[in-house]
MOPAC internal coordinates of N, CA, C and O (Angstrom, degrees):
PM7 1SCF
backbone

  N    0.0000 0     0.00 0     0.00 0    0    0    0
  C    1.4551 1     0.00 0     0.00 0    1    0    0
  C    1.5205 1   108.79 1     0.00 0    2    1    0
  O    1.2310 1   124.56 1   -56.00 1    3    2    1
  N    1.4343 1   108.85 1   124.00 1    3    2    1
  C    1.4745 1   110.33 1  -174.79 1    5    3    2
  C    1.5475 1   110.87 1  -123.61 1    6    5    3
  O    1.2310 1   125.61 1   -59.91 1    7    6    5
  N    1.7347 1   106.82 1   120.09 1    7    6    5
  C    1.5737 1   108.48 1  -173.49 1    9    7    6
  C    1.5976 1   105.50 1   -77.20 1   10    9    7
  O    1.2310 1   116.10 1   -56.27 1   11   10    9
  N    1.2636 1   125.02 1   123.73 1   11   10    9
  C    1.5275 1   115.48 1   146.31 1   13   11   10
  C    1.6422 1   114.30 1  -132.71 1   14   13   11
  O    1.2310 1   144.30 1   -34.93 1   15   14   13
  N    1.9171 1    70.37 1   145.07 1   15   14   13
  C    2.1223 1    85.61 1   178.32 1   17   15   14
  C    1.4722 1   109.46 1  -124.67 1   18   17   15
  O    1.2310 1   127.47 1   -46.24 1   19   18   17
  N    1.5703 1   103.23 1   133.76 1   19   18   17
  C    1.4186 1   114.25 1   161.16 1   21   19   18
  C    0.9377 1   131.87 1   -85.51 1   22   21   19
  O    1.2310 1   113.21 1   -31.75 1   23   22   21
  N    1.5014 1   130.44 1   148.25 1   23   22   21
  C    1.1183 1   128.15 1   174.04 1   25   23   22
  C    1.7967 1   123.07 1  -133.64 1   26   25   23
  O    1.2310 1   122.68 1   -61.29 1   27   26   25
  N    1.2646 1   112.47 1   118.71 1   27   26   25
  C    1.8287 1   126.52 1  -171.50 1   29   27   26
  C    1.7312 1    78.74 1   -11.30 1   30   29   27
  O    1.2310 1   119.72 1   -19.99 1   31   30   29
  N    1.3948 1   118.14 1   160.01 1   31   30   29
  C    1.5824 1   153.29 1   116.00 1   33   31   30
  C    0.9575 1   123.82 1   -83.89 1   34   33   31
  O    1.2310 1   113.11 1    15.94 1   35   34   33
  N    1.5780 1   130.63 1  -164.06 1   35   34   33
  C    1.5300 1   131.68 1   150.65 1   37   35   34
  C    1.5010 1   120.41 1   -47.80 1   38   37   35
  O    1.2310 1   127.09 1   -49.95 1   39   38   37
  N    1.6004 1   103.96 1   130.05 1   39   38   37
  C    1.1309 1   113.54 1   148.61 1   41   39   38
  C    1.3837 1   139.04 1   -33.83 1   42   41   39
  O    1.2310 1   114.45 1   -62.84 1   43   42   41
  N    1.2932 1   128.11 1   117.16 1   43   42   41
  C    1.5437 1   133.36 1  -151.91 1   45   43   42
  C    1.4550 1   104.67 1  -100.67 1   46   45   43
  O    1.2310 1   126.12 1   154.09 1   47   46   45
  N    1.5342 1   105.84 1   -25.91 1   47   46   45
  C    1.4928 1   107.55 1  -170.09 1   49   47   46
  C    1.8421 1   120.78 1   -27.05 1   50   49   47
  O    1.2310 1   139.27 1   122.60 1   51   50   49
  N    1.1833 1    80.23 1   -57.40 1   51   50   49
  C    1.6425 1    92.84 1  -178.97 1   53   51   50
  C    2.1347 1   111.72 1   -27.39 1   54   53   51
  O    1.2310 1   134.54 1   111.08 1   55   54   53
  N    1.4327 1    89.49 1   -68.92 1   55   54   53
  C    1.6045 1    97.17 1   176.60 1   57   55   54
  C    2.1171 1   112.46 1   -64.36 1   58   57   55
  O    1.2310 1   123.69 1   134.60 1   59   58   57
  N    1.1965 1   110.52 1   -45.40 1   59   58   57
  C    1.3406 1   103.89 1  -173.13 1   61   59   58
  C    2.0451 1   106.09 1   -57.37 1   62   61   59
  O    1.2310 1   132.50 1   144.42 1   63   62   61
  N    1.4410 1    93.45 1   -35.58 1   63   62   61
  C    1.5730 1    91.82 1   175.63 1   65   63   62
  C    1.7355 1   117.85 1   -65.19 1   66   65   63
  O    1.2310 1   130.82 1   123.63 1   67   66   65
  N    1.3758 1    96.73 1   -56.37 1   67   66   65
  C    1.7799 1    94.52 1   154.97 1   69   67   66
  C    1.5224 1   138.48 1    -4.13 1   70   69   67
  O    1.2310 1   135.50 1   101.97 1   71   70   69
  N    1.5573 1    87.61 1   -78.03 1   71   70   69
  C    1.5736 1   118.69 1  -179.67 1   73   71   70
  C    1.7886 1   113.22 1   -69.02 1   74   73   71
  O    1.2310 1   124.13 1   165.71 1   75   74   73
  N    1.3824 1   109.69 1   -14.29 1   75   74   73
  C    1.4215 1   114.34 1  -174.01 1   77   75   74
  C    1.9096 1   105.57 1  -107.36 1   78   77   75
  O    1.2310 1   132.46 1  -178.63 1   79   78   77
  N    1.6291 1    93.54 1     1.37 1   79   78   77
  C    1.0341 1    86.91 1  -173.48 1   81   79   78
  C    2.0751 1   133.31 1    75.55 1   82   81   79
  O    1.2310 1   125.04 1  -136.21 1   83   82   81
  N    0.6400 1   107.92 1    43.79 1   83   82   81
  C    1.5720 1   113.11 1  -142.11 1   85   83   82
  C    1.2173 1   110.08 1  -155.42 1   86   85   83
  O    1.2310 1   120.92 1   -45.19 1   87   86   85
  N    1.4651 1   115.84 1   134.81 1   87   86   85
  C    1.8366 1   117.41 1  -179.15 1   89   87   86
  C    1.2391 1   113.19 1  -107.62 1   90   89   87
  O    1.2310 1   119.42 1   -25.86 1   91   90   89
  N    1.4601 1   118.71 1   154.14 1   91   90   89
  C    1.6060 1    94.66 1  -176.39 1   93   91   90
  C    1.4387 1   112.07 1   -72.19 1   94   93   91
  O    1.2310 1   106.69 1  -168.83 1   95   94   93
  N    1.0488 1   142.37 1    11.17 1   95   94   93
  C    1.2690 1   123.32 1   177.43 1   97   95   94
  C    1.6142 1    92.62 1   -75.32 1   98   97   95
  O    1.2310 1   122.21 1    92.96 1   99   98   97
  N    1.0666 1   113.37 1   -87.04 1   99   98   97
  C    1.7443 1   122.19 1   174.73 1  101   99   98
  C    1.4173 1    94.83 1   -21.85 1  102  101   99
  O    1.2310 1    90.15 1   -38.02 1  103  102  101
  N    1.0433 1   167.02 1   141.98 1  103  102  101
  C    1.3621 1   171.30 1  -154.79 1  105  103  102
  C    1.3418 1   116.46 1    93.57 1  106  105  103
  O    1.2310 1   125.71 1   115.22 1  107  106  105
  N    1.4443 1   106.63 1   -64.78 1  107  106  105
  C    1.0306 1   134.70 1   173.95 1  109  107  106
  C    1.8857 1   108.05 1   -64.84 1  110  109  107
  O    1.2310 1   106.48 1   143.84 1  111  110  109
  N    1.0356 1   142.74 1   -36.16 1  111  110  109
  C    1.3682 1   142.38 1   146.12 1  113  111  110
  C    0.9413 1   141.02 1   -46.39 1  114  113  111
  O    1.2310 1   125.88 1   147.34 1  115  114  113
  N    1.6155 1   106.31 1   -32.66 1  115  114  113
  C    1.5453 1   128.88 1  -177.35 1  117  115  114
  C    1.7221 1   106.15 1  -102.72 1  118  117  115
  O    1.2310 1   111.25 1   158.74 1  119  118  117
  N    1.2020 1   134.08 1   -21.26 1  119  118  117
  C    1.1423 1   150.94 1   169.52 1  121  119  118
  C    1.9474 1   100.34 1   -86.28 1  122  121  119
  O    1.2310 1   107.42 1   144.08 1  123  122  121
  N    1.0359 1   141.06 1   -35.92 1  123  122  121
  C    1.5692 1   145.27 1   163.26 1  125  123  122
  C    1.6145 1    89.04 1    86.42 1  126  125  123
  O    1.2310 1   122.44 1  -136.21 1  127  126  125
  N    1.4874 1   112.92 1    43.79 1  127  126  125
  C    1.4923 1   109.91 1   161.74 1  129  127  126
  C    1.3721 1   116.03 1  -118.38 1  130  129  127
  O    1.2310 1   120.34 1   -16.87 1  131  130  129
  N    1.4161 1   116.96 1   163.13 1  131  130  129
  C    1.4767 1   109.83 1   156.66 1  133  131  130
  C    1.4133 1   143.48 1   -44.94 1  134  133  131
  O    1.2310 1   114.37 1   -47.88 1  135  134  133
  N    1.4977 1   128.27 1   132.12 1  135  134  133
  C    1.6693 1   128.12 1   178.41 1  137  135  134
  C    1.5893 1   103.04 1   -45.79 1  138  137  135
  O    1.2310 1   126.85 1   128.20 1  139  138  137
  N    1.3688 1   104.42 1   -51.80 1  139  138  137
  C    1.6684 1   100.59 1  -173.82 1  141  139  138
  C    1.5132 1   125.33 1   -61.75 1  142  141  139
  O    1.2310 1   122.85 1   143.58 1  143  142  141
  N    1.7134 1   112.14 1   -36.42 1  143  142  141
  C    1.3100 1   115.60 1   167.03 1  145  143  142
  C    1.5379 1   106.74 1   -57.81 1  146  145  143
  O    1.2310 1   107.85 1   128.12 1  147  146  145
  N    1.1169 1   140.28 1   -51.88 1  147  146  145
  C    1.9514 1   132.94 1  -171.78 1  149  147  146
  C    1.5858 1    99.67 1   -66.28 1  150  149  147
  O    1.2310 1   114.27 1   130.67 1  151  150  149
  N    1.3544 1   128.46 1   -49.33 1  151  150  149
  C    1.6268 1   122.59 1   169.66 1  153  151  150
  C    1.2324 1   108.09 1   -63.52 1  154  153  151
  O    1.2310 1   116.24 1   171.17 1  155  154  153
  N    1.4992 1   124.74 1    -8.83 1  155  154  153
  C    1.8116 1   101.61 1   169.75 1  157  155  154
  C    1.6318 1   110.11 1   -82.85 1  158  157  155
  O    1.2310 1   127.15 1   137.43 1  159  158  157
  N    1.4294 1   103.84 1   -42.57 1  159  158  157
  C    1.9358 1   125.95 1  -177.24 1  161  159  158
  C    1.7272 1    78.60 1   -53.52 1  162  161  159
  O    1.2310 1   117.73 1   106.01 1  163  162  161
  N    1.0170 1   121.94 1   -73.99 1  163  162  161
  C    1.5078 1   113.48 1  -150.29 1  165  163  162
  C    1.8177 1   114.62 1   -65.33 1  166  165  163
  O    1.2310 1   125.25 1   150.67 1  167  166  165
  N    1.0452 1   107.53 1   -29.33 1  167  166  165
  C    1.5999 1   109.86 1   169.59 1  169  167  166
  C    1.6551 1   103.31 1   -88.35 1  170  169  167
  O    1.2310 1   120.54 1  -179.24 1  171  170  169
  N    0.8794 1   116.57 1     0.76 1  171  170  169
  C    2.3318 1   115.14 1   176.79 1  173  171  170
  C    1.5943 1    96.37 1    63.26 1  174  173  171
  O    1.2310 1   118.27 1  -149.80 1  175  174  173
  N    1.6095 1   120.90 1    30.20 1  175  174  173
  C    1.6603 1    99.31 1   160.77 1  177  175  174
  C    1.7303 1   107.90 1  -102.33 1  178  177  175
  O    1.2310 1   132.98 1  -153.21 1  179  178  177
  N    1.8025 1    92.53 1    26.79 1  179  178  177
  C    1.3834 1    81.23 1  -179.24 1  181  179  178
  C    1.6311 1   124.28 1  -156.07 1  182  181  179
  O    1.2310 1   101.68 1   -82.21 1  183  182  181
  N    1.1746 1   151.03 1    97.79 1  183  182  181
  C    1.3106 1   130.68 1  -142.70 1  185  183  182
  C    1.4886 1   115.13 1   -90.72 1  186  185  183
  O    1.2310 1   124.60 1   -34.49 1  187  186  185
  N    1.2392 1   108.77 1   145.51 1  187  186  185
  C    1.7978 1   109.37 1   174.56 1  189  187  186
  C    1.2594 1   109.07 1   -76.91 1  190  189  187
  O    1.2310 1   116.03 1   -60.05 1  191  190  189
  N    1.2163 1   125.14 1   119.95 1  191  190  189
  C    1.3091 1   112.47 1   147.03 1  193  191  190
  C    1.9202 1   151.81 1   -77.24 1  194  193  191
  O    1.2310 1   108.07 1   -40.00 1  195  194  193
  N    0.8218 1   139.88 1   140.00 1  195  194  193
  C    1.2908 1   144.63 1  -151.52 1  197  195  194
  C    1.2076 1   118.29 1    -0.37 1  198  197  195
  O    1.2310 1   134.29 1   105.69 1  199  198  197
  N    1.5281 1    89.97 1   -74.31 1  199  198  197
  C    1.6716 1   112.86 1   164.86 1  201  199  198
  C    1.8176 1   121.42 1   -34.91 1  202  201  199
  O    1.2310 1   128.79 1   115.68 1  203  202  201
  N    1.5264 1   100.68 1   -64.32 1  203  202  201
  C    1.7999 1    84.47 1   169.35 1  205  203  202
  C    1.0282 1   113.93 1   -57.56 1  206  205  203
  O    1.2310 1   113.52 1   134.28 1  207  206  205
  N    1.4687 1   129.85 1   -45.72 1  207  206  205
  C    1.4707 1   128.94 1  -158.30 1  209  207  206
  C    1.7809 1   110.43 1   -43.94 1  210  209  207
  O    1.2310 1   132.28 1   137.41 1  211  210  209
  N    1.6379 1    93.88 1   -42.59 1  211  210  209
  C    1.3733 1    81.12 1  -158.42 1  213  211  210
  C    1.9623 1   109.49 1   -90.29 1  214  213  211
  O    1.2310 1   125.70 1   178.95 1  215  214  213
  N    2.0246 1   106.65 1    -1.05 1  215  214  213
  C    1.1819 1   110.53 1  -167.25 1  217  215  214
  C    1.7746 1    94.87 1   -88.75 1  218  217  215
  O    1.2310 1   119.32 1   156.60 1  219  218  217
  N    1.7788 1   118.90 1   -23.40 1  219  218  217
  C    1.3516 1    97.56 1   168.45 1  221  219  218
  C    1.5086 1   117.54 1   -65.82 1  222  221  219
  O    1.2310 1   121.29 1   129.21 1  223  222  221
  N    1.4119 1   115.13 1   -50.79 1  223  222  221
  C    1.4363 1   129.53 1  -172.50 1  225  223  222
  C    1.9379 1   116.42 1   -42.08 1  226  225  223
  O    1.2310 1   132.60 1   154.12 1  227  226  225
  N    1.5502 1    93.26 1   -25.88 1  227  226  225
  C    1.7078 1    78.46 1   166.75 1  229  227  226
  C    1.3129 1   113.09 1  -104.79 1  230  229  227
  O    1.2310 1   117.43 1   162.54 1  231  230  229
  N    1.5449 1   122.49 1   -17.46 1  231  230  229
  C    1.2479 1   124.74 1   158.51 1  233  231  230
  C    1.6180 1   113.77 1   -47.92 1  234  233  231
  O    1.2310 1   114.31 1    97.53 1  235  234  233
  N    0.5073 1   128.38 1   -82.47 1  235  234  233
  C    2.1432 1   145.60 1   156.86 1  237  235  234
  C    1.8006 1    94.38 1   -29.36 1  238  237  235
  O    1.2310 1   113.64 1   170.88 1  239  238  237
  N    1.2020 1   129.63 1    -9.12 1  239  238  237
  C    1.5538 1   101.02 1  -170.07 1  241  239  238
  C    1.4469 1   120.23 1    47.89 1  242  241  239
  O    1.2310 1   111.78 1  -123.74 1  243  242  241
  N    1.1169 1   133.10 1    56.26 1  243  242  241
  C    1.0982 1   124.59 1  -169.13 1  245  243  242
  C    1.2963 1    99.72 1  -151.38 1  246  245  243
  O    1.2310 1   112.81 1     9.10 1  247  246  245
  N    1.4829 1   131.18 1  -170.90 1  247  246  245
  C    1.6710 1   142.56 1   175.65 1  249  247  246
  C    1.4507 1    97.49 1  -110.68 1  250  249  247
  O    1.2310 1   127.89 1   -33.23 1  251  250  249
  N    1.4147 1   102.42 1   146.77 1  251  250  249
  C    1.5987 1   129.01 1   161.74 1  253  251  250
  C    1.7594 1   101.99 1   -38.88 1  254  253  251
  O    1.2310 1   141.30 1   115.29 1  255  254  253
  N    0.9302 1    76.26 1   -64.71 1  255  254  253
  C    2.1241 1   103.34 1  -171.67 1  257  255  254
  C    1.9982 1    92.78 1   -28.79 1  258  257  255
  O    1.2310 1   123.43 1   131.71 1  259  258  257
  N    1.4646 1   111.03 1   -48.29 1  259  258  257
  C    1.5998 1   125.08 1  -159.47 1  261  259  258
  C    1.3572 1   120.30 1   -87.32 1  262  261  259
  O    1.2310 1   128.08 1   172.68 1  263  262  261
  N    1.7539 1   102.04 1    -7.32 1  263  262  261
  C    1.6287 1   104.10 1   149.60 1  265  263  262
  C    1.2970 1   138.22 1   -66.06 1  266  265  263
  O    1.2310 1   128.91 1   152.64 1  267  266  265
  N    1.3799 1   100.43 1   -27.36 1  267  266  265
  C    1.8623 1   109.15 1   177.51 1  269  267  266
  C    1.0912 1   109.98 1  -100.28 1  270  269  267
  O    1.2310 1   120.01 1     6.72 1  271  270  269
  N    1.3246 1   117.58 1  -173.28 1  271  270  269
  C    1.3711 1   109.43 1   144.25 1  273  271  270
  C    1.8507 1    97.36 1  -123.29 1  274  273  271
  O    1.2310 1   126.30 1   -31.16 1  275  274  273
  N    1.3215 1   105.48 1   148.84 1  275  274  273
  C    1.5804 1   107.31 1  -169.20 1  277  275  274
  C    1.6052 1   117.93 1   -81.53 1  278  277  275
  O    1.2310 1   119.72 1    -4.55 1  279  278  277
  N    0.7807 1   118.14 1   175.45 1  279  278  277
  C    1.9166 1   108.51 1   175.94 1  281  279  278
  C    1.6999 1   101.59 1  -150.89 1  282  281  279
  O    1.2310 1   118.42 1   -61.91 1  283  282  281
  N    1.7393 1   120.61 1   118.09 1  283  282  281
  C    1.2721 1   107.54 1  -162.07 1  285  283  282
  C    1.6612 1    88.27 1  -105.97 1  286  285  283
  O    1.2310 1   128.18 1   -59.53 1  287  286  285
  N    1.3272 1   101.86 1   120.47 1  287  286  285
  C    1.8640 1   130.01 1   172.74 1  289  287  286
  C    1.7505 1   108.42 1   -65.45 1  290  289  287
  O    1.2310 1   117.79 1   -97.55 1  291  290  289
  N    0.7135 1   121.80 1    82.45 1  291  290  289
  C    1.5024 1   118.95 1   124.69 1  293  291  290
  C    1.6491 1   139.06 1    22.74 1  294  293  291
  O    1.2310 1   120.10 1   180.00 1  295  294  293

């Protein structure tokens, strides 16, 4: 039996918005959140919680998993 734990990395937003084509304002409109909350996720002064995670991730077409990047702890 082998324990492993992850832990958040950097915020990915930046690139998944990229790739979707998409600014955060538009994100942020289509998600019914604040401009400043997606510029906090995207600069890391700010964390998403569950709930956004998973309301950008279908916005973006993308996975939860592809907002962070993961870090496996030791």
């Amino acid at each position: 039996f082998i324990t492993v734990k992850y832990r958040r990395g950097k915020c990915l937003l930046r690139d998944r918005l990229r790739e979707a084509g998409m600014n955060q304002a538009q994100l942020a409109d289509r998600a019914g959140v604040k401009e400043s909350h997606v510029s906090g996720y995207v600069h890391g002064t700010k964390r998403m919680n569950l709930d956004t995670a998973k309301t950008f991730s279908v916005i973006l077409n993308c996975r939860m998993d592809d907002l962070y990047e993961w870090i496996v702890e030791e």
